[in-house]
KOLTOR-488331 format. One line per field, with one value per residue: residue number from 1; chain; x, y, z of N, C-alpha, C in turn. Coordinates in steps of 0.001 Angstrom, whole numbers. Example, Ala and Ser with C-alpha at 12.3 -4.5 7.8 and 13.67 -1.06 7.14 Angstrom:
! residues 2
num	1,2
chaine	A,A
n_X	13190,12850
n_Y	-5690,-2250
n_Z	7800,7080
ca_X	12300,13670
ca_Y	-4500,-1060
ca_Z	7800,7140
c_X	13200,12900
c_Y	-3300,30
c_Z	7800,7870
END
This chain:
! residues 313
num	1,2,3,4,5,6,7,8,9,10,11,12,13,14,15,16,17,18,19,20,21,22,23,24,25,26,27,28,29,30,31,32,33,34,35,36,37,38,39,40,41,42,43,44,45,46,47,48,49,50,51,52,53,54,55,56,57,58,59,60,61,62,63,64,65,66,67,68,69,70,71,72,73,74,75,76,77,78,79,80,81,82,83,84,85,86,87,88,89,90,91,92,93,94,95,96,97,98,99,100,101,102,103,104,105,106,107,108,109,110,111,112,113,114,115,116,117,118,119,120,121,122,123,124,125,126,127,128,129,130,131,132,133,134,135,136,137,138,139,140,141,142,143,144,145,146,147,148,149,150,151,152,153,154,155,156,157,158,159,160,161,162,163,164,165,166,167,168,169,170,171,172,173,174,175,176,177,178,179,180,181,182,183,184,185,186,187,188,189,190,191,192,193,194,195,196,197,198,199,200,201,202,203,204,205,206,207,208,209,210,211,212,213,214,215,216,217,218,219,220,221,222,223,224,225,226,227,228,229,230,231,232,233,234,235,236,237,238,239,240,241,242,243,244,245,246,247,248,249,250,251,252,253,254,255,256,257,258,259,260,261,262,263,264,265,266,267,268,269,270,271,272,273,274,275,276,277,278,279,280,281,282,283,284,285,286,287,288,289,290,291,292,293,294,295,296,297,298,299,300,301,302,303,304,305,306,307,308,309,310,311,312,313
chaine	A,A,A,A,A,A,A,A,A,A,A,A,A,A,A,A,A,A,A,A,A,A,A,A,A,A,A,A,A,A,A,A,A,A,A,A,A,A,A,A,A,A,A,A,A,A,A,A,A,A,A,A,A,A,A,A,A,A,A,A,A,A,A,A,A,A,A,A,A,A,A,A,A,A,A,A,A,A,A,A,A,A,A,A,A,A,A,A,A,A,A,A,A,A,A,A,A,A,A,A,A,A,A,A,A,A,A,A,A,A,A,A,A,A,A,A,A,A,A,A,A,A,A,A,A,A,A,A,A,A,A,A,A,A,A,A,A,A,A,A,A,A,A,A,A,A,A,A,A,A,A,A,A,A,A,A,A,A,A,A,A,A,A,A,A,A,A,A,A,A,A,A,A,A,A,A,A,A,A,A,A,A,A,A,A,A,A,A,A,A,A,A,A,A,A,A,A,A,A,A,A,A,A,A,A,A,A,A,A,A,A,A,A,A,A,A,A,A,A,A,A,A,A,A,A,A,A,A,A,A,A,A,A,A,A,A,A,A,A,A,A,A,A,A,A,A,A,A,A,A,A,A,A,A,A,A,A,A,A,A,A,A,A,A,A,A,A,A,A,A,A,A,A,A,A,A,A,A,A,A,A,A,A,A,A,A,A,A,A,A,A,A,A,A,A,A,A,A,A,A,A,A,A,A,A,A,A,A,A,A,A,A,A
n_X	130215,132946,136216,138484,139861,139606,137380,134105,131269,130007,128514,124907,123952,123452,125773,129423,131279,135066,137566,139890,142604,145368,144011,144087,143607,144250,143262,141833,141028,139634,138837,137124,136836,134501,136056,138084,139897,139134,137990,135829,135574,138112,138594,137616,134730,135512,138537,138007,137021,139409,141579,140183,140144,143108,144262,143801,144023,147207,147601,147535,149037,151077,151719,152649,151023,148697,145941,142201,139995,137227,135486,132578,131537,129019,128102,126207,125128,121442,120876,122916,124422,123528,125058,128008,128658,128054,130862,132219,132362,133282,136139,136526,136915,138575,140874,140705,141283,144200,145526,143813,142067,138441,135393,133646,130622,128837,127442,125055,123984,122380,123825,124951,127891,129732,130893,133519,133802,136059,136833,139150,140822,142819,145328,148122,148949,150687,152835,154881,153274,154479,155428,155605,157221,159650,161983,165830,168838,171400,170082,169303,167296,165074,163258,160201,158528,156956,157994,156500,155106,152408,151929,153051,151303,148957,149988,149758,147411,145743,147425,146240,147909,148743,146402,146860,149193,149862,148331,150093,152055,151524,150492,153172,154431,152736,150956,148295,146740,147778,149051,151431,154356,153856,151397,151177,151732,149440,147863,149017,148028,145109,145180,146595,149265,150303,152915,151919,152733,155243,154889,154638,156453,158698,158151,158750,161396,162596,161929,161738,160747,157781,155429,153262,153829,152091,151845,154033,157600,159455,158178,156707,158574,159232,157392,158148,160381,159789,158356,160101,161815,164209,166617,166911,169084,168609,168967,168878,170043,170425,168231,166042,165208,162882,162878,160496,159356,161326,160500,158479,158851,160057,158136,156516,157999,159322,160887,161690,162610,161093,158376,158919,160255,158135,155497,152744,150553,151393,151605,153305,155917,158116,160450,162761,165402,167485,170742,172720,171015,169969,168933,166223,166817,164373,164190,165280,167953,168107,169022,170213,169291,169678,171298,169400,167065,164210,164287,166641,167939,169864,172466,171371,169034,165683,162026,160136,157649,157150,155494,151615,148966,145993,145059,145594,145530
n_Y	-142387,-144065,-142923,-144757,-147152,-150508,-150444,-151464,-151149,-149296,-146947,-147371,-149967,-152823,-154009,-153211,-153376,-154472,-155182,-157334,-157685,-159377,-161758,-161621,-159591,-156611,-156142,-154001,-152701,-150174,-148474,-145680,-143347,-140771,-138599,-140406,-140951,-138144,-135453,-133315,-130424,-130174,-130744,-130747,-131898,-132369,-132589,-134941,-136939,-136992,-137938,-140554,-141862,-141613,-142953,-146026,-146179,-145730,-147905,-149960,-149321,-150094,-152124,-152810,-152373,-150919,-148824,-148983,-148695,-147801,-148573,-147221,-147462,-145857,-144133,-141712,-138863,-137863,-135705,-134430,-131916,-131793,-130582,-131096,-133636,-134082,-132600,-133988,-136354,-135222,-134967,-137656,-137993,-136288,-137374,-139802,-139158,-138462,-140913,-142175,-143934,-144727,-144242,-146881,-147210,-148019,-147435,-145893,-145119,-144329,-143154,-142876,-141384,-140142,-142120,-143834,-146066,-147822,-149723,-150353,-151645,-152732,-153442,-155635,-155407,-157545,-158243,-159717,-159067,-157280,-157653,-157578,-159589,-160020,-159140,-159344,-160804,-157761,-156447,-152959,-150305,-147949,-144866,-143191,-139712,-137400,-137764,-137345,-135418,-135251,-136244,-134062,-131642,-132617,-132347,-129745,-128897,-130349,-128845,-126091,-124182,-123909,-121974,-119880,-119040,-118840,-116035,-114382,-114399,-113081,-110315,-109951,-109502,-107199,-108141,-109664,-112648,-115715,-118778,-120600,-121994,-123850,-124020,-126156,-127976,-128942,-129097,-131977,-133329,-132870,-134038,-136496,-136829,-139150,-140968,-142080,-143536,-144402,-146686,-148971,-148380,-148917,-151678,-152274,-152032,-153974,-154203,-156399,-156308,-154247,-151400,-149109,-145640,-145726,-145818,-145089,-144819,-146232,-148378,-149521,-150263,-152599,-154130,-155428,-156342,-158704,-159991,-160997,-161708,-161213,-158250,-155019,-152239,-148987,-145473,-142925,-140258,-140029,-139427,-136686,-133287,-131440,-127684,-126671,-128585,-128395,-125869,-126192,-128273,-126469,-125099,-125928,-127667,-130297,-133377,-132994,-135139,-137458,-136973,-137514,-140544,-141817,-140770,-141324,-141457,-139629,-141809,-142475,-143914,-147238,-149347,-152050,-153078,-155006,-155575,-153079,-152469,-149395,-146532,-144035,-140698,-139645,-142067,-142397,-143646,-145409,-147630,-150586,-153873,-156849,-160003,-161179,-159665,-157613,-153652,-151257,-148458,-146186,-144368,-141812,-141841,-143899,-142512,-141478,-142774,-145028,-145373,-145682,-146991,-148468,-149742,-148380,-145609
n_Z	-11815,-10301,-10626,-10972,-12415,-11698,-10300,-11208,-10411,-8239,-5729,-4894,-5250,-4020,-3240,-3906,-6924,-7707,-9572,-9224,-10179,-10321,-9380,-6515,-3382,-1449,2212,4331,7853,9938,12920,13972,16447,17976,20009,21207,18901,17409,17755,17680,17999,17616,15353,11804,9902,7522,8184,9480,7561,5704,7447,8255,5768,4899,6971,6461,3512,3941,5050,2923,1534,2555,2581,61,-1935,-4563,-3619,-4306,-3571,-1270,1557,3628,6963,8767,11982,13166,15334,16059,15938,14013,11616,8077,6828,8015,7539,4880,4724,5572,3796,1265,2126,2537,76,-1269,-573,-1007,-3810,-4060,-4347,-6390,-5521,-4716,-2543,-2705,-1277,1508,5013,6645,10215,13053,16077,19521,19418,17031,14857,12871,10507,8533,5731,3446,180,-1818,-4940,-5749,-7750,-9302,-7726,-4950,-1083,1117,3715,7526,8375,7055,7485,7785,9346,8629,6727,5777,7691,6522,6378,5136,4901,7164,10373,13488,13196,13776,16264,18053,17057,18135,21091,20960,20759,22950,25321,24394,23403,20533,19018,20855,20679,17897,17803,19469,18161,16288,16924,17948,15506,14692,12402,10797,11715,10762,8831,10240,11469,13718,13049,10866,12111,13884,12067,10986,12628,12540,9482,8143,6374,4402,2600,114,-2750,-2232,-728,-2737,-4543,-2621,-2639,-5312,-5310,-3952,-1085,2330,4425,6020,7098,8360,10076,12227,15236,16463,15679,16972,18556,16275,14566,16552,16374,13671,13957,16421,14511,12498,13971,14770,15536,15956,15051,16121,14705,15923,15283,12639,11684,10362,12326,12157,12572,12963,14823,16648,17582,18806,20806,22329,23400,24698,26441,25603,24618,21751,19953,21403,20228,17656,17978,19221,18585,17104,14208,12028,9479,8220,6176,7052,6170,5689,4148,1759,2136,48,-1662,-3732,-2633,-3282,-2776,-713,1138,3716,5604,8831,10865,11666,10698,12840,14178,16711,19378,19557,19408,19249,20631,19935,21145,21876,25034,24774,23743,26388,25794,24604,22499,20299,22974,22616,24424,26613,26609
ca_X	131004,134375,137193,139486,139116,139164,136417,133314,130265,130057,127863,123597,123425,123643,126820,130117,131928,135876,138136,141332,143214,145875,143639,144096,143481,144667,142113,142286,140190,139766,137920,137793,135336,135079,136653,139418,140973,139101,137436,134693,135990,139178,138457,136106,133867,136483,139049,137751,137012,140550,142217,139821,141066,144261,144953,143194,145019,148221,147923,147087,150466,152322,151747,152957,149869,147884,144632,141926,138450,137315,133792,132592,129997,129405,126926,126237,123796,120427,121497,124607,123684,123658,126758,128986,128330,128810,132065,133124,132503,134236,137473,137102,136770,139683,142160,141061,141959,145093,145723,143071,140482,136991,134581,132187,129519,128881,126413,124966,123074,122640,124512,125229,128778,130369,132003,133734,134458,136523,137469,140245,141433,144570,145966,148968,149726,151042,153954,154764,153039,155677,154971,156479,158331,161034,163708,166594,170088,172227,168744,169383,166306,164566,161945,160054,157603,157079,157367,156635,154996,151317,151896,153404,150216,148180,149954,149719,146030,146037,147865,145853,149056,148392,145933,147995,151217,149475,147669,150756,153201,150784,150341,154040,154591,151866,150470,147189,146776,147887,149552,152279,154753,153155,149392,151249,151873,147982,147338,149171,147212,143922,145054,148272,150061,151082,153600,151635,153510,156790,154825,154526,158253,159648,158274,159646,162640,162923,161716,162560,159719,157084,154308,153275,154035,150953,151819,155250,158549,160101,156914,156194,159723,159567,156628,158966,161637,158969,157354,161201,162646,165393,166857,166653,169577,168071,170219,167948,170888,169965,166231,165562,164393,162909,163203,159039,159855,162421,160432,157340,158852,160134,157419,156173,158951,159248,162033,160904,162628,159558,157542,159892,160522,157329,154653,152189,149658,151419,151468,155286,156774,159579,160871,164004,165944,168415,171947,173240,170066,170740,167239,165722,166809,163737,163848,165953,168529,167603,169174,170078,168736,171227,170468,168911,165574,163990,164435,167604,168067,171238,172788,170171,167579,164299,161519,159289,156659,157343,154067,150649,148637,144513,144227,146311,146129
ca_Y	-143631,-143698,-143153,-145828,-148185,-151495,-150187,-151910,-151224,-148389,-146738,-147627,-151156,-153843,-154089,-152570,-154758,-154357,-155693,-158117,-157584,-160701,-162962,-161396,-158124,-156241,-155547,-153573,-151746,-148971,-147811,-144086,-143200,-139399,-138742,-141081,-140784,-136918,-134687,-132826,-128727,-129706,-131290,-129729,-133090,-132545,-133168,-136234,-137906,-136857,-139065,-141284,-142455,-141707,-143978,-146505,-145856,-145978,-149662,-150827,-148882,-150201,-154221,-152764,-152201,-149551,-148808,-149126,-148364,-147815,-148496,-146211,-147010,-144413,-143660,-140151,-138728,-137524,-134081,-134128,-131339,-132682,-129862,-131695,-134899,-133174,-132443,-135665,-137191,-134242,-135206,-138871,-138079,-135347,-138072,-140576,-138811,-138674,-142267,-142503,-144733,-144163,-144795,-147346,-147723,-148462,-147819,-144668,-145618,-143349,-143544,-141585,-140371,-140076,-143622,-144251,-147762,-147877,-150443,-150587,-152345,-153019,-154169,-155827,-155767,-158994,-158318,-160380,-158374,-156810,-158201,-157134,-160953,-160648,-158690,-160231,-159318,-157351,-155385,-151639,-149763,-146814,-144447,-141448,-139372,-137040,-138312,-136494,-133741,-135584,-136062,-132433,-131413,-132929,-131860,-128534,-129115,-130662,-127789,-124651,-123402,-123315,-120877,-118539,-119111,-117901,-115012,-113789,-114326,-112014,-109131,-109139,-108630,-106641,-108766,-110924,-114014,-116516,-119774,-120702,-123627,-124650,-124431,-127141,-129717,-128909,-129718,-132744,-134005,-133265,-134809,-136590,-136703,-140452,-141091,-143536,-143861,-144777,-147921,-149486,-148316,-150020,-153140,-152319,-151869,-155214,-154594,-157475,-155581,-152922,-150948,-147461,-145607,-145300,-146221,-144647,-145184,-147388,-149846,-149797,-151234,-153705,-155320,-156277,-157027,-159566,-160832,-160952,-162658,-160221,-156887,-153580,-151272,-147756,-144829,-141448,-139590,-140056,-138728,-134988,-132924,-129817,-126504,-126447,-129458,-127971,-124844,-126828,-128069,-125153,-123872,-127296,-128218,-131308,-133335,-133073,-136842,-138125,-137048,-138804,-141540,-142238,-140551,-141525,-141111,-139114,-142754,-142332,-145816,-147961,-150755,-153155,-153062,-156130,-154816,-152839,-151448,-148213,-146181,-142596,-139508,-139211,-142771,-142171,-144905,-145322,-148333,-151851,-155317,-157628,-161006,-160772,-159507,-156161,-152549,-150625,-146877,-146134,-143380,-141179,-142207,-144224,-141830,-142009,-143644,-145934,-145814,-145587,-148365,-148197,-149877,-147647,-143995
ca_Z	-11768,-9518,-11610,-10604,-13632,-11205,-9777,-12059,-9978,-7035,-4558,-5713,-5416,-1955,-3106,-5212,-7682,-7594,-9712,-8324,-11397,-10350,-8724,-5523,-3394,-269,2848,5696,8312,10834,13235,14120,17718,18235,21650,21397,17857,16755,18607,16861,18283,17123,13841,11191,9581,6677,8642,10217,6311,4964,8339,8154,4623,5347,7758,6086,1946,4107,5429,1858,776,3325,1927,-1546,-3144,-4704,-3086,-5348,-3265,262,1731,4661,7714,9076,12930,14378,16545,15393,15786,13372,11140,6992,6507,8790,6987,2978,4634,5986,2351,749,2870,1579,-1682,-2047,478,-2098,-4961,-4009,-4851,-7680,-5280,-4550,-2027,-3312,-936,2780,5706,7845,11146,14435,17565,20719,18868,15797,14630,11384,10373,6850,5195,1985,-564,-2684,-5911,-5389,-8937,-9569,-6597,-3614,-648,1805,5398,8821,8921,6121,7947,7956,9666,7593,5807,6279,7679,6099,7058,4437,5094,8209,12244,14704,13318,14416,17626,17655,16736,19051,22053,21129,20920,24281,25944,24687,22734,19187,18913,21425,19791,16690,18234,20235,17498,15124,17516,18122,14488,13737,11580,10836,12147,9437,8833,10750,11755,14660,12513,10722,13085,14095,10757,10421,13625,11900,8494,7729,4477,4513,1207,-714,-3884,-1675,-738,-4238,-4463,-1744,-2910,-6306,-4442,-3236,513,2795,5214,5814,8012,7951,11259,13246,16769,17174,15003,18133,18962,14759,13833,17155,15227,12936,14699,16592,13529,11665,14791,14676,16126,15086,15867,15347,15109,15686,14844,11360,11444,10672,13383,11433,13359,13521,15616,17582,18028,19168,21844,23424,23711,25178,27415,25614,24179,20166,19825,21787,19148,16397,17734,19916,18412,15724,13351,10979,8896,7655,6077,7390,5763,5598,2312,2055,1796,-1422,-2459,-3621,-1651,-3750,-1484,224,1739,4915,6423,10061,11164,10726,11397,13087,14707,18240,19656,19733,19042,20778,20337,20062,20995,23063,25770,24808,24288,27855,26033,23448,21065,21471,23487,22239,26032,27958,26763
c_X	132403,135465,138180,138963,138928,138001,134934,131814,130301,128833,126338,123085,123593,125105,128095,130726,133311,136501,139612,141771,144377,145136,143176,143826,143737,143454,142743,141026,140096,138785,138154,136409,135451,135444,137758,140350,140536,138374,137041,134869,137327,139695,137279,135681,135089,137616,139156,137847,138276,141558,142319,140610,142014,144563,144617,144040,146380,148779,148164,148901,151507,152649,152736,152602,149486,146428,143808,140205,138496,135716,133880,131864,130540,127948,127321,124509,122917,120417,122195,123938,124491,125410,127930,129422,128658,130469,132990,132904,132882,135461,137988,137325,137853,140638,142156,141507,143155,146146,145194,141856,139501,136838,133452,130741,129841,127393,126293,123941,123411,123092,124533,126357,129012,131554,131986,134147,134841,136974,137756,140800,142050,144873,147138,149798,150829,152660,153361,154271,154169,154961,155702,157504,159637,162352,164880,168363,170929,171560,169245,167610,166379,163470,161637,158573,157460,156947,157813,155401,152713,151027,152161,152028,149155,148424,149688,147895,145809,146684,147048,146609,149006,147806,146566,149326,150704,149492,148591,152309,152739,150772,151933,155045,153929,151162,149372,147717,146797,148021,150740,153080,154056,151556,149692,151353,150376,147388,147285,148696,145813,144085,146506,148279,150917,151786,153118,152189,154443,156461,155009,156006,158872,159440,158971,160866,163716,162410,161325,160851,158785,156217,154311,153590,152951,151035,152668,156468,159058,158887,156739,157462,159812,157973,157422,159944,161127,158776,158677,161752,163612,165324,167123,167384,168706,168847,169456,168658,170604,168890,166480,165356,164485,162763,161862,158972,159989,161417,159234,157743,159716,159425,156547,156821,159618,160602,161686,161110,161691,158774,158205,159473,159204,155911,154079,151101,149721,151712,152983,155347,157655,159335,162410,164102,167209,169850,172649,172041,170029,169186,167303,165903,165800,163301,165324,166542,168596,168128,169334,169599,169799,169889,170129,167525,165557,164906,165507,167147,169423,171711,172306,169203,166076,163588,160664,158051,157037,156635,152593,149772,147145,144275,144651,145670,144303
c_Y	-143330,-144248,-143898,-146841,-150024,-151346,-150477,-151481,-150141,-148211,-146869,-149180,-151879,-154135,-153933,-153837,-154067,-155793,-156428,-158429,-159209,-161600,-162481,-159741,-157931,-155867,-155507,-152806,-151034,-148480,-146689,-143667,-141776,-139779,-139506,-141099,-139480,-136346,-133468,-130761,-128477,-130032,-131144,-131467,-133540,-133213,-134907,-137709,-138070,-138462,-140580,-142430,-142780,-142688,-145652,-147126,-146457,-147557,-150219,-150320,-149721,-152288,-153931,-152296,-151072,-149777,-148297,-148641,-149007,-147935,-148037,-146896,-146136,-144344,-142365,-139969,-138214,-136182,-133666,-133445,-132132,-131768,-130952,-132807,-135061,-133740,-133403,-136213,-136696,-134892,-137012,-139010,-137334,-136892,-139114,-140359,-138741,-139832,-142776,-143786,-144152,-144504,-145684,-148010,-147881,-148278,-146398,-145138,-144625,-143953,-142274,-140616,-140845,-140976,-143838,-144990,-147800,-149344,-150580,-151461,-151828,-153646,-154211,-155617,-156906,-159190,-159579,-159462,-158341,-157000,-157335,-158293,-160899,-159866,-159847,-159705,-158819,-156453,-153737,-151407,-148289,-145625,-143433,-141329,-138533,-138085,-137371,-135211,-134286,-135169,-134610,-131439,-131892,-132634,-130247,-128193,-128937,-129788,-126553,-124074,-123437,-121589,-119718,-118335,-118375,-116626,-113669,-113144,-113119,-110811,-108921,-108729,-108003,-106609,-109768,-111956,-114747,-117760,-119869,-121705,-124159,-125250,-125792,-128262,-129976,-129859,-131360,-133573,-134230,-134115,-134781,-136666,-138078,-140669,-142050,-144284,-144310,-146247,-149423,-149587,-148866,-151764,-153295,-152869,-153010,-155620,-155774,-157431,-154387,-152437,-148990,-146836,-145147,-145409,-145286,-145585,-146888,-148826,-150257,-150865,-152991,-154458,-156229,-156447,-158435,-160778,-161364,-162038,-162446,-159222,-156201,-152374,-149946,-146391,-142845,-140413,-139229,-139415,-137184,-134544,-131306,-128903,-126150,-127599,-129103,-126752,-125229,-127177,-127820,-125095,-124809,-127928,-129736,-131750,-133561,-134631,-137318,-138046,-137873,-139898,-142455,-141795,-141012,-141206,-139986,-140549,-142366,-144121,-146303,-149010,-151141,-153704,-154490,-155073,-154461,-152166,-149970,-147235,-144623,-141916,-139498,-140938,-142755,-143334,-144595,-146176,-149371,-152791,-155739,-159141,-160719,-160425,-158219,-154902,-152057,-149397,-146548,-144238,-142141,-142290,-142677,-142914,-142451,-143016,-144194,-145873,-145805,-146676,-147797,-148654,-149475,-146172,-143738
c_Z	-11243,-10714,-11629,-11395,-13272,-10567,-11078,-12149,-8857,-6431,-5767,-5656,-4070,-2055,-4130,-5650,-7863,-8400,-9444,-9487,-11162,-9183,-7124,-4848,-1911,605,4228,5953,9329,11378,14471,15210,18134,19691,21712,20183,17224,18328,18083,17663,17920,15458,13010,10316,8210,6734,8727,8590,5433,6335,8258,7105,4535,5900,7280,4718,3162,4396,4238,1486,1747,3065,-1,-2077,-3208,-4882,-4277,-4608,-1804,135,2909,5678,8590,10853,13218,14725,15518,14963,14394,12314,8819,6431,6863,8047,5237,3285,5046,4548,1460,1668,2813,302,-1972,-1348,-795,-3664,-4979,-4603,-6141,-7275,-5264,-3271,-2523,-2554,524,3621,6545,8844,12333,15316,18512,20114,18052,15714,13037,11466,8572,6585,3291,1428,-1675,-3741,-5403,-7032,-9840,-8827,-5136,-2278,228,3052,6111,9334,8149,6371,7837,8131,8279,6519,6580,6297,7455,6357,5512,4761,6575,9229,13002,14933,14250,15749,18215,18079,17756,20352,22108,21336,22360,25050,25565,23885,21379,18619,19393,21135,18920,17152,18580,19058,16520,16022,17626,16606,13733,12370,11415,10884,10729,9658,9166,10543,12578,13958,12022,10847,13438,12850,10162,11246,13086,10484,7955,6284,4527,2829,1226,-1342,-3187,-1209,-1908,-4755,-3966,-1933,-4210,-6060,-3900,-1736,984,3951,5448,6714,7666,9601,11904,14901,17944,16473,15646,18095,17163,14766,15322,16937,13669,13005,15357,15344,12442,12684,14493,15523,15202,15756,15027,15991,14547,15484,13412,10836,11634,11755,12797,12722,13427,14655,16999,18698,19266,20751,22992,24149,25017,26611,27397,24796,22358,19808,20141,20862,18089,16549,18785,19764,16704,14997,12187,9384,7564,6924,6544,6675,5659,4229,2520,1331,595,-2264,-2729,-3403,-2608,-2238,-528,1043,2375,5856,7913,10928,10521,11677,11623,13312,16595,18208,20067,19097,20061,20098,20877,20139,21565,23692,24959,24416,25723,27248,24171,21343,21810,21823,23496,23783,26991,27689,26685
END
């Protein structure tokens, strides 16, 4: 029985029973196609079920709420050996522990490739849910949680350079191949670490607005700058840029900001606090709302690509 005590009924029957403790409940869903969001030589099946979730838990956090149970379907080829498959439902089951949901149930059917379709749900706990419309000028914006380090991670993929960064860096200190900085940006490409708990918080909090960052910091906040019918000065001066970052892209040739402020899927939070709220250390002032339209960047260059576009890239 899944230990999440709204959870009434789980996987065994045509269908789970979930409790909507005030009346109401959060839903979201995702869908994950190898080749365009994993890629099965660079992501072990584990991988793929920890993301999966991930990205999934984070939406529900990013309304307020705390995620309470996920349902899976699931296609792969005829081939796909039953290991692979353990370990994709091992990697939903640890991602959801995290939070204290489950999986309660879903669907497996064959296909040509490997397609996950999740869908999550949310207690709101008897809160108002936190939209992307309630900016309003004069809200300071916040960010917590890594950006950058995803995307990071994925170019290093995409280039070949991980592994030989490792390899090269170990022979020249005569030392086994281990865990690195760079492994970690790899890492956080195969499975992010989205701050849950900080969602639930920020609505505590009062937040005005919300989203998790999947797209790219820049394109994320000009959804709610859009949907606020406001502007959003943003002042990347403010944002970390750790020295695995930095080192990354060296080695890369790249400008590490791009990743910040234009890369996504490490599922970070932003939200818009109304002025005077006094924000816990690890939620990071980033900017403010004014009146006007869109996102600026103040202070450095754009990155080259904004965010990412499911019908461009």
């Amino acid at each position: 029985m899944p230990q999440n005590p709204e959870v009434l009924l789980g996987p065994g029957d045509d269908a789970a029973l979930v409790r909507a403790p005030d009346g109401r409940f959060v839903v979201t869903t995702d869908l994950l196609l190898e080749g365009r969001h994993f890629r099965l030589d660079w992501s072990s099946g584990y991988d793929v079920g920890r993301k999966a979730a991930a990205q999934n838990l984070a939406d529900v956090a990013a309304m307020g709420a705390e995620p309470t149970a996920l349902v899976v379907a699931l296609g792969v080829p005829a081939k796909t050996e039953t290991a692979w498959a353990d370990a994709l439902a091992d990697g939903f089951r640890d991602e959801c522990a995290e939070v204290g949901a489950a999986v309660v149930g879903g669907d497996v059917t064959r296909s040509e490739t490997v397609v996950v379709a999740v869908t999550a749900f949310g207690d709101l706990g008897g809160r108002a849910p936190v939209t992307r419309a309630g900016a309003r000028p004069g809200d300071t914006v916040a960010v917590t949680g890594r950006l950058g380090f995803a995307a990071a991670g994925l170019a290093l993929l995409a280039e070949g350079r991980a592994e030989r960064w490792r390899a090269e860096r170990a022979e020249r200190a005569g030392e086994p191949e281990g865990e690195d900085g760079l492994a970690e940006l790899v890492a956080a490409h195969r499975r992010p670490r989205p701050p849950y708990a900080c969602g639930p918080e920020a609505a505590r909090l009062g937040a005005t607005a919300m989203l998790d960052v999947s797209d790219g910091l820049v394109q994320d906040l000009g959804h709610v700058a859009e949907a606020s019918g406001a502007a959003i000065d943003l002042e990347p001066a403010s944002l970390p840029l750790p020295e695995v970052l930095r080192a990354a892209g060296r080695l890369l040739g790249t400008d590490p900001f791009d990743w910040v402020l234009g890369g996504g899927e490490d599922h970070a939070l932003a939200a818009t606090f109304p002025p005077g709220v006094r924000l816990p250390p690890h939620w990071i002032v980033v900017g403010r709302v004014r009146e006007g339209r869109g996102v600026s960047v103040l202070g450095r260059p754009a990155p080259h690509r904004a965010g990412w576009d499911h019908f461009r890239e």
